[in-house]
C-alpha positions as CSV (number, residue, x, y, z in Angstrom):
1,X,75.9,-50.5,-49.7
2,X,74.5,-48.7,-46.6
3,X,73.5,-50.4,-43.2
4,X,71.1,-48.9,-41.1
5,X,69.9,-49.4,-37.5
6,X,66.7,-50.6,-36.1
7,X,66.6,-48.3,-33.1
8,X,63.3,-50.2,-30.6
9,X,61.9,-47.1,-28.1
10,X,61.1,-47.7,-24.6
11,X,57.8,-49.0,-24.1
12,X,55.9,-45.5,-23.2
13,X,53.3,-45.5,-20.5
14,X,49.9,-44.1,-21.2
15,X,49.1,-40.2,-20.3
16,X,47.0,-40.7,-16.8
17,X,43.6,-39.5,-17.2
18,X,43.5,-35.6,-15.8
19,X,40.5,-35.9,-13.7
20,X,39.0,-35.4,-11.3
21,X,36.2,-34.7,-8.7
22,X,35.0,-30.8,-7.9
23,X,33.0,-29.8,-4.7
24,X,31.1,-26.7,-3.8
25,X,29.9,-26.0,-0.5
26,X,27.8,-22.9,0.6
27,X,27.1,-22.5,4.3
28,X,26.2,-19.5,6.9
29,X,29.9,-18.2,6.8
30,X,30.8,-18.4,3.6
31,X,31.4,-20.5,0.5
32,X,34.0,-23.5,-0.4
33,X,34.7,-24.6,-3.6
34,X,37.5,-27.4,-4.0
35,X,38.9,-29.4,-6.9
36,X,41.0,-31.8,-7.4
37,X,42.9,-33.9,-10.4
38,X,45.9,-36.0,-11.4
39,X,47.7,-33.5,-13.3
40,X,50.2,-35.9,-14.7
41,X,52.5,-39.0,-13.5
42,X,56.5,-39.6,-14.1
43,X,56.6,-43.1,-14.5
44,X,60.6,-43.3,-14.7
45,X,60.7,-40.8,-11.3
46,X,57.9,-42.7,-10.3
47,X,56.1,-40.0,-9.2
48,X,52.2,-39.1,-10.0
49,X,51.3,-35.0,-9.6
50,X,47.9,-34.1,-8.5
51,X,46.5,-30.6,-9.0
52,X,44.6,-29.3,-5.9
53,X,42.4,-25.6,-6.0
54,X,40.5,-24.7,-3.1
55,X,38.8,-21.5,-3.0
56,X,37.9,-20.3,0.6
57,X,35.2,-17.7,0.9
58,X,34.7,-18.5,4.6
59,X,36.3,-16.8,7.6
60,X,37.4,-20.4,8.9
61,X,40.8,-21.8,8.3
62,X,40.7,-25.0,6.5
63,X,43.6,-28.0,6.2
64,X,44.0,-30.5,3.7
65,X,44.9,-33.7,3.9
66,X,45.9,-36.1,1.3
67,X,45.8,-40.0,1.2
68,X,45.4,-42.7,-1.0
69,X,43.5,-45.8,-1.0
70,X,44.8,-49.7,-1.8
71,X,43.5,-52.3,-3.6
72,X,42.5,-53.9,-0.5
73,X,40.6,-50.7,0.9
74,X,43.3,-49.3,3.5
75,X,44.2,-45.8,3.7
76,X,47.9,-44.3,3.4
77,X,49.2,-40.8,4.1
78,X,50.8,-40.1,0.7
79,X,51.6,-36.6,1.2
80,X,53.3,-35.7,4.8
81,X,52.5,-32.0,5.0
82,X,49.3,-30.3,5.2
83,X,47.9,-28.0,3.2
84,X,46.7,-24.4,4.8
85,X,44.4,-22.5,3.1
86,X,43.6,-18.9,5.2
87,X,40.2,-17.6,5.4
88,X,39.3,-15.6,2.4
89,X,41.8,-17.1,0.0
90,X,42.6,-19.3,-2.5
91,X,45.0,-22.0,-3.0
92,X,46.0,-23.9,-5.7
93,X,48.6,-26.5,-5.1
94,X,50.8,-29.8,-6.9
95,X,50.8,-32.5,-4.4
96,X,53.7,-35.4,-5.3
97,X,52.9,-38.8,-4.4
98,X,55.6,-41.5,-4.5
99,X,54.0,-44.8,-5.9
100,X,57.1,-46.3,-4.6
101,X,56.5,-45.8,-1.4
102,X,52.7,-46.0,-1.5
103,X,52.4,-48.8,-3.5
104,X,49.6,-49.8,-6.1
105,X,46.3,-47.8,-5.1
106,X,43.2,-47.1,-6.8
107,X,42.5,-43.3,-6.5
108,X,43.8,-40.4,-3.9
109,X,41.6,-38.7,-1.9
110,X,41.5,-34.9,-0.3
111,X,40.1,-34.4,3.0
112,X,39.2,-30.6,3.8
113,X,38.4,-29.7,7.3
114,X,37.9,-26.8,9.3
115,X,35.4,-25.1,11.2
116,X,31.9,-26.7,10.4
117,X,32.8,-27.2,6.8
118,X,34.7,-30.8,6.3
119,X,34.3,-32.6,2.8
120,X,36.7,-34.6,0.1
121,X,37.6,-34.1,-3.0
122,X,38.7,-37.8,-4.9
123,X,41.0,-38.5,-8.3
124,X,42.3,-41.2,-9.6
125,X,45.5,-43.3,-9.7
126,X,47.6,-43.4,-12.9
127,X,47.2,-45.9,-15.3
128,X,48.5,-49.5,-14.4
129,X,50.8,-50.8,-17.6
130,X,51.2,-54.5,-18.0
131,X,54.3,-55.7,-18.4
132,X,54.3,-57.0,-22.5
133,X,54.8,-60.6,-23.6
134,X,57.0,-61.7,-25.6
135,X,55.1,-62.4,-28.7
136,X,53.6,-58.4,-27.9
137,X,56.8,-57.2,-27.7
138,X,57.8,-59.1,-31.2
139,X,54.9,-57.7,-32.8
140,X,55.7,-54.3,-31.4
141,X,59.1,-54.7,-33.0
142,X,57.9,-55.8,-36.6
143,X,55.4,-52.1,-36.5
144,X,57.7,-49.9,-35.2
145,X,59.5,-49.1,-38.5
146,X,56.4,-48.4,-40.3
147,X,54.4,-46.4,-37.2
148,X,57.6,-44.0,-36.2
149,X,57.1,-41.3,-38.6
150,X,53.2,-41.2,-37.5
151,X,54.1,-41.8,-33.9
152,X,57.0,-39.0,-33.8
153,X,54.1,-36.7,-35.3
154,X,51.7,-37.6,-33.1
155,X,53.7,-36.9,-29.9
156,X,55.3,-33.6,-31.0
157,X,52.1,-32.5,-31.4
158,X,51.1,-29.7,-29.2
159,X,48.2,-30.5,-26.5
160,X,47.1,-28.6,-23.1
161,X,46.5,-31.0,-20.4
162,X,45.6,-28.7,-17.3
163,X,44.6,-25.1,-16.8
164,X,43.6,-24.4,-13.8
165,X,42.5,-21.2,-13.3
166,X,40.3,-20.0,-10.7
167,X,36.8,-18.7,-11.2
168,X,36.9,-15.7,-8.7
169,X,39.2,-14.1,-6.6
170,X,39.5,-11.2,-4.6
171,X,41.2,-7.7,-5.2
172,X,45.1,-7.4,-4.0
173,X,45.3,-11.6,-3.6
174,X,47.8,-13.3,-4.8
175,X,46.3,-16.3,-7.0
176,X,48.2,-19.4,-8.6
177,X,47.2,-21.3,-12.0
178,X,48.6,-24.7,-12.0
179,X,49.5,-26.3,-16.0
180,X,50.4,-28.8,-17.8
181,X,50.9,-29.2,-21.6
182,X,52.4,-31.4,-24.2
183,X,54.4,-32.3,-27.2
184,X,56.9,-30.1,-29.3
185,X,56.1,-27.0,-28.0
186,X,56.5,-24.1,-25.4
187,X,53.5,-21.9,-23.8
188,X,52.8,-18.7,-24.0
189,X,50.6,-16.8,-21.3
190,X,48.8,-13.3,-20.9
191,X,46.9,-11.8,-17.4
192,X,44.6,-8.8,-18.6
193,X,42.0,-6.6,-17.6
194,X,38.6,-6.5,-19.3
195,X,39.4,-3.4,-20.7
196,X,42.7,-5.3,-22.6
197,X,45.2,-3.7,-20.3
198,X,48.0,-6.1,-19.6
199,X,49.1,-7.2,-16.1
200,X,51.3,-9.4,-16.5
201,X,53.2,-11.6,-20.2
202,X,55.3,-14.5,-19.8
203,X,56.9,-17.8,-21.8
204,X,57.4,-21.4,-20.7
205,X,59.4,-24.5,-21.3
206,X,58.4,-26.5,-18.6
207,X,55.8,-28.5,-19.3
208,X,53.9,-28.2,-16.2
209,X,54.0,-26.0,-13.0
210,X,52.0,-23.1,-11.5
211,X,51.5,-19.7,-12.9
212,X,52.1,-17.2,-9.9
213,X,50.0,-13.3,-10.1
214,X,48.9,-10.7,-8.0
215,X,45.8,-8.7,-8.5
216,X,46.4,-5.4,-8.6
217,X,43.0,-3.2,-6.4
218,X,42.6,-1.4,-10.1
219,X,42.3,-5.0,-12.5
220,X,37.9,-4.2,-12.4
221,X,35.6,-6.8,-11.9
222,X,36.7,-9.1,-14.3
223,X,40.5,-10.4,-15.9
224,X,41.1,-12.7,-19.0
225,X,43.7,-15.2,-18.9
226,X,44.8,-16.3,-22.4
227,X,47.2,-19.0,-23.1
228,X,49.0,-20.2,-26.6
229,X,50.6,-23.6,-26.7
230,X,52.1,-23.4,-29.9
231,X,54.3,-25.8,-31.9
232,X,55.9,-26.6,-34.6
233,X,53.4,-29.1,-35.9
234,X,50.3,-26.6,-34.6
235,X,49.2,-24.6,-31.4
236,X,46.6,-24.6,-29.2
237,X,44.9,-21.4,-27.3
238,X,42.7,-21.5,-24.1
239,X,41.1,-18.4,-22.6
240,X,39.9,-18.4,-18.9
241,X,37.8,-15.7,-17.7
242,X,38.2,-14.5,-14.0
243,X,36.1,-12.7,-12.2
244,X,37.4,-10.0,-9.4
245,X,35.6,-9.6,-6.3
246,X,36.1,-7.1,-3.4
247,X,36.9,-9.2,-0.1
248,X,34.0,-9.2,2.3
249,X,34.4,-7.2,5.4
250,X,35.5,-9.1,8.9
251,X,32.7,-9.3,10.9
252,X,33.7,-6.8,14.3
253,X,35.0,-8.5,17.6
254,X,31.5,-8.4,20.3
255,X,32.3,-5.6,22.6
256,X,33.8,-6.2,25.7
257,X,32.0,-6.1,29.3
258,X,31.6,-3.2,30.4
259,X,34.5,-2.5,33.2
260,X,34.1,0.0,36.0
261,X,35.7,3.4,35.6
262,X,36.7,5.8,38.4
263,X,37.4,10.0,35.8
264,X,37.6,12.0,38.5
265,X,38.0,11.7,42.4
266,X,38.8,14.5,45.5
267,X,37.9,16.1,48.3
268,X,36.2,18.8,48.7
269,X,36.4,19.7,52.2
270,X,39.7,21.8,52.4
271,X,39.7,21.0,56.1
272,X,38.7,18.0,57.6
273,X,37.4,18.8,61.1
274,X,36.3,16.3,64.0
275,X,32.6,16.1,64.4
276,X,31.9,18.0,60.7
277,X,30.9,16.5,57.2
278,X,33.5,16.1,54.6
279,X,32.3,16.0,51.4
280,X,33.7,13.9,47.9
281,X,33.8,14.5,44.8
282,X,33.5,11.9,42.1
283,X,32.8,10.5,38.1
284,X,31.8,7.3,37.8
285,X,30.3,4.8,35.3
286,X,29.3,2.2,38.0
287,X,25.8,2.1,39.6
288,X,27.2,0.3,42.8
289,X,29.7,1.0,45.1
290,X,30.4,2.7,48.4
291,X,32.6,5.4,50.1
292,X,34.3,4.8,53.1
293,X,36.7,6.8,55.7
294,X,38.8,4.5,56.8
295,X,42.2,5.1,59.6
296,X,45.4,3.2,59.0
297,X,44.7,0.2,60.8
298,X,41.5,-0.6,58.3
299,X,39.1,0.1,61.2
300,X,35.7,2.1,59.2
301,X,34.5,5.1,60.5
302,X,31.8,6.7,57.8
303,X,30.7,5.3,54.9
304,X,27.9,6.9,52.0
305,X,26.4,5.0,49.1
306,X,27.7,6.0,45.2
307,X,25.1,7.7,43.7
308,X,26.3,8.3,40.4
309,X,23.7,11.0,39.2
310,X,25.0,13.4,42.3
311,X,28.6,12.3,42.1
312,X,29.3,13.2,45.8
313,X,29.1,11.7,49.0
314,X,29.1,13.4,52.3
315,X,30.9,11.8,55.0
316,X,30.0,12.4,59.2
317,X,33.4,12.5,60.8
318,X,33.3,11.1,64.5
319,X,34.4,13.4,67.1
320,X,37.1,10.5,67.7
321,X,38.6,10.8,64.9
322,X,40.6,13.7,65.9
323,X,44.5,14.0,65.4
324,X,44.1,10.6,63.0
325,X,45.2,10.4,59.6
326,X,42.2,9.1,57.5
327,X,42.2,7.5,54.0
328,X,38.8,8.2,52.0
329,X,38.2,5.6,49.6
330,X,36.0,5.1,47.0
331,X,35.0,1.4,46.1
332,X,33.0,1.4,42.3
333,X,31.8,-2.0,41.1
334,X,30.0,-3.2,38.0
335,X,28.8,-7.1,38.3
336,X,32.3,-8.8,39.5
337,X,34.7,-6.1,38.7
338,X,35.9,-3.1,40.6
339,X,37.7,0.1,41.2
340,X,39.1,1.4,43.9
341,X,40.6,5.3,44.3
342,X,42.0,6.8,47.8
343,X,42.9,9.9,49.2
344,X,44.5,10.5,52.5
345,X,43.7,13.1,55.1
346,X,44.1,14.5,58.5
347,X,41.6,15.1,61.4
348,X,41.7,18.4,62.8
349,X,40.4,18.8,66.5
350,X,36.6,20.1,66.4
351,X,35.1,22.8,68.1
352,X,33.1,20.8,70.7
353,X,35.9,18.6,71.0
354,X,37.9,21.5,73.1
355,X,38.4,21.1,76.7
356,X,38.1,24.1,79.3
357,X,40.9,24.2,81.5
358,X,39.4,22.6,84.2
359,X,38.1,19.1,84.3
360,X,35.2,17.7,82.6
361,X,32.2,16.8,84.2
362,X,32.4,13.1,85.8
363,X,35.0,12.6,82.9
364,X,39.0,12.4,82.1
365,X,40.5,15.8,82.5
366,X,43.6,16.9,79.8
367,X,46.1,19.4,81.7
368,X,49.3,20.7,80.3
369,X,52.1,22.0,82.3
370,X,52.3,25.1,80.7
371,X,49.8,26.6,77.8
372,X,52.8,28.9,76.4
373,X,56.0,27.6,76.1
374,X,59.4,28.7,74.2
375,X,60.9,26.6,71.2
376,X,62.4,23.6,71.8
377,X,61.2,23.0,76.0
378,X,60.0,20.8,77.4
379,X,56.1,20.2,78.7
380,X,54.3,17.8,80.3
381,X,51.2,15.7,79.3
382,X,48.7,15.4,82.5
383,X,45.6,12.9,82.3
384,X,43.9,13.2,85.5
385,X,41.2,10.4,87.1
386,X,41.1,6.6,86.2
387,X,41.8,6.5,82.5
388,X,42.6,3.7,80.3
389,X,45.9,3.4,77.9
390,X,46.0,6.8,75.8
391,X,48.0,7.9,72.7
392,X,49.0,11.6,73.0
393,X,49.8,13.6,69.7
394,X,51.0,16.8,69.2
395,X,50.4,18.5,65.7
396,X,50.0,21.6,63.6
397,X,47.1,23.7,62.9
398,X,46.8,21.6,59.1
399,X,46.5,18.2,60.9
400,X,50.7,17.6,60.5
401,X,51.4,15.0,63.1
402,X,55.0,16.7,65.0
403,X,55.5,14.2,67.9
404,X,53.2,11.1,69.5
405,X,53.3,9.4,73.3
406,X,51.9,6.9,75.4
407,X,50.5,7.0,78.7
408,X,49.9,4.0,80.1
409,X,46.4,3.2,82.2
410,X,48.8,3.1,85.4
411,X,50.6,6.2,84.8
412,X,48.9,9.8,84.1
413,X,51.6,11.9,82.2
414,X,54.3,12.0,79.4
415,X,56.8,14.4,78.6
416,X,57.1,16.1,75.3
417,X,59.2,18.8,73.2
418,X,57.9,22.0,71.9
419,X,58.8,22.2,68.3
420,X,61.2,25.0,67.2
421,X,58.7,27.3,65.0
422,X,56.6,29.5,66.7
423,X,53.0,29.2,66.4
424,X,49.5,27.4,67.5
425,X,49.4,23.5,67.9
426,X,47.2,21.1,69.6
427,X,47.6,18.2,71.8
428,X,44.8,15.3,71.4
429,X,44.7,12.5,73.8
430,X,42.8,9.5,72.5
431,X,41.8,7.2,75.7
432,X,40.3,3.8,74.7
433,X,37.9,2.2,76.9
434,X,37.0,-1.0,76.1
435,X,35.3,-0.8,72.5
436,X,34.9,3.2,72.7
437,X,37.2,5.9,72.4
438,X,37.2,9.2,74.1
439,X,39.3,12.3,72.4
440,X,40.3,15.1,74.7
441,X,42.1,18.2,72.8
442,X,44.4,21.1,74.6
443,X,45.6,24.2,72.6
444,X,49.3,25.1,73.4
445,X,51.5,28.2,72.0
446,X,54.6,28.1,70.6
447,X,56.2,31.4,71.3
448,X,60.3,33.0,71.7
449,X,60.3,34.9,75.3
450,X,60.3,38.8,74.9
C-alpha cells in the first residue's frame, strides 16, 4: 500500500494590472512624451516595480519625481532619488517602491518638471489580497488536488507582460527597453535594421529588467525589435518597430556685445619736438574715444578726437613741454566698455624755444658758465631776474634725460656735471609761475681739449 502527501501551496497573490497612464506634450522647444506603468509587484519582497519612459525632444532638462497617494488622500515620497532625463534623450527607468514603508496607497504618481513643460504621469497600486477565511481556505484545500495539474499548466505558460520599447530615438543614443515576462520560459531578443542587418542578439532568464543598446549613426531611419518568449508549453513573439531620427541641431549662443578693440597703435613722429605736431597712428573698431598727451604726473597737455575712418590724430605739443617725458594715450570706448593703449615719449627743445645768449626781453634770462666744456666738469646753471622755483634738466639730443636740478625761487643757480661722451646736449629750465610755466633752453658742447 502506498501513502501519498497532500502538499497545500501558498496562497498566490494576483499579477498587478500593468498599466498605466501615457502623456504627450508638444510645445515651442520641443516635444515630451512620458509613460508610465506598474510593471510588476514582489509581494514576499514586498516590493511593487513601476516602468517609467520619458522621451525628451526638448532642449530643457526635466526631473522626475515619484510619490504615492493613501487611502486618505496624503502624498508620500516613495522613491528618494530623482530621475534626470538630459535634453534630447530618452530614459526609460524601474522605480522600486517599498509598500512596507509606504503603506497601503491607491496609485503612484510621476511628476515631470523642467523648463515650461511640468505634467504627471499616474499608475496604479498592486492588487490588495484579502486575507482568506477559514471556511475559504477549507474549500481551497478540498480543490486543490483536482485544480493542480490545470493550475501547474496554467502558470508555466509563457506570457509577456511589458515591452517597452520606445517609439523614436535619435542616431548614436543609447536607448533602454524595460521587460517583463512570465511562466516556464526564457526570452529571446533581436535589434535590427530595416534592411535585416543585426545590431545586436541576446537571451534571458530573468524575468524582468531593461534591455540596454546603442544606435549605431549607420542603423537608417528605422530598427525592428523582435522578441520570442518561448516555452515549453508554447511561445509568444512581439515585434516593436523603432524609428531613427537625426538629433536636431542646438540652437547657437546670441553673440556677445560687441567689445572695443585697439589692432594697431604708434607714433608717427620720429621726433617729438616742443611747439610741433606729433601725429598717431591707430586701428580701431570703436566710434568714441579720445587721444591724449599726458606728462607723468597725469596733468593733460593735447588731446584729438578718434576718428576711426582717418585712424590718426594729430597732437599740438606746447612749447612747455620741453625736456618732459610724455605718455600718448589712446582711450577707445564702445557703450560702457573701453580700451586703453600708451606709448611714451620725450620732448625735445623747439626751435623758437632757444634762447640768445643774452637776456630776453622783460623776461627770465638762462646763462651757463661755460658753452663748451670737457667730459666730466663741472658747469654752472645761472637764472637771472625774479624767477619762481625751476627744474633744470640736462639731456641728449634724442630727449634722454642725463641729470636734473632745482633752483629754488630765492636762489638763481645750480651746479651740474658734464657727461663723459662727447657731443651736443641741452639744458631746459622749466620756471613755474603760478598756474603757467615758462621753458627756457641753452645748448652746451661736450668736447675733450685739443
Amino acid at each position: 500500500m502506498s501513502t501519498y502527501a497532500l502538499a497545500i501551496p501558498e496562497p498566490r497573490a494576483p499579477r498587478p494590472a500593468t498599466y498605466g497612464t501615457r502623456a504627450q506634450l508638444a510645445g515651442a522647444y520641443g516635444e515630451v512624451d512620458g509613460y508610465l506603468a506598474l510593471a510588476g509587484c514582489d509581494r514576499r519582497a514586498g516590493t511593487a516595480s513601476y516602468a517609467l519612459r520619458i522621451v525628451n525632444q526638448s532642449d530643457a532638462a526635466l526631473r522626475a519625481r515619484m510619490t504615492c497617494a493613501t487611502l486618505r488622500g496624503e502624498s508620500i515620497l516613495a522613491y528618494p532619488l530623482d530621475v534626470h532625463v538630459a535634453p534630447f534623450s530618452v530614459s526609460e527607468t524601474l522605480l522600486p517602491v517599498r509598500m512596507a514603508d509606504v503603506g497601503p496607497y491607491d496609485r503612484a504618481i510621476v511628476n515631470v518638471e523642467g523648463g515650461a513643460i511640468a505634467f504627471s504621469l499616474e499608475a496604479p497600486a498592486p492588487a490588495r489580497t484579502a486575507k482568506p477565511s477559514r471556511w475559504i481556505f477549507a474549500v481551497a484545500l478540498a480543490l486543490v488536488f483536482t485544480v493542480a495539474a490545470a493550475c501547474a499548466a496554467a502558470f508555466s505558460t509563457p506570457r509577456l507582460a511589458l515591452l517597452a520599447a520606445p517609439q523614436r530615438t535619435f542616431e548614436g543614443s543609447a536607448i533602454d527597453v524595460p521587460y517583463a515576462f512570465g511562466g516556464w520560459a526564457s526570452m529571446q531578443y533581436a535589434l535590427q535594421t530595416r534592411d535585416g542587418r543585426q545590431l545586436a542578439a541576446g537571451l534571458t532568464r530573468e524575468r524582468e529588467g531593461t534591455i540596454h543598446f546603442t544606435v549605431p549613426p549607420a542603423a537608417g531611419t528605422q530598427m525592428l525589435l523582435s522578441v520570442n518568449v518561448i516555452g515549453p508549453l508554447g511561445h509568444i513573439s512581439e515585434l516593436r518597430r523603432i524609428a531613427v531620427a537625426v538629433p536636431a541641431p542646438r540652437k547657437a549662443p546670441a553673440a556677445s556685445a560687441a567689445v572695443p578693440r585697439i589692432n594697431a597703435f604708434a607714433v608717427a613722429t620720429p621726433s617729438v619736438h616742443a611747439g610741433d605736431t606729433l601725429r598717431v597712428n591707430y586701428i580701431t573698431n570703436a566710434r568714441d574715444g579720445e587721444v591724449w598727451l599726458i606728462d607723468d604726473s597725469g596733468a593733460l597737455w593735447a588731446r584729438e578726437t578718434v576718428v576711426p575712418q582717418a585712424g590718426e590724430a594729430d597732437l599740438k605739443v606746447p612749447q612747455g613741454a620741453a625736456g618732459r617725458q610724455m605718455r600718448v594715450v589712446l582711450h577707445a570706448r564702445i557703450g560702457a566698455a573701453d580700451a586703453v593703449a600708451n606709448a611714451v615719449v620725450t620732448v625735445l627743445p623747439g626751435a623758437v624755444a632757444a634762447q640768445p645768449a643774452g637776456a630776453q626781453g622783460g623776461g627770465d634770462a638762462l646763462t651757463l658758465s661755460s658753452a663748451v666744456v670737457t667730459p666730466d666738469a663741472s658747469f654752472t646753471v645761472t637764472i637771472s631776474g625774479p624767477h619762481a622755483d625751476a627744474a633744470v634738466i640736462l639731456a641728449d639730443e634724442s630727449g634722454n634725460q642725463i641729470q636734473q636740478g632745482d633752483i629754488a625761487a630765492d636762489q638763481d643757480a645750480v651746479t651740474l656735471t658734464a657727461p663723459g661722451k662727447p657731443g651736443t646736449y641741452y639744458v631746459t629750465a622749466n620756471v613755474s609761475q603760478g598756474v603757467s610755466t615758462q621753458t627756457l633752453v641753452k645748448k652746451i658742447t661736450v668736447q675733450t681739449s685739443n
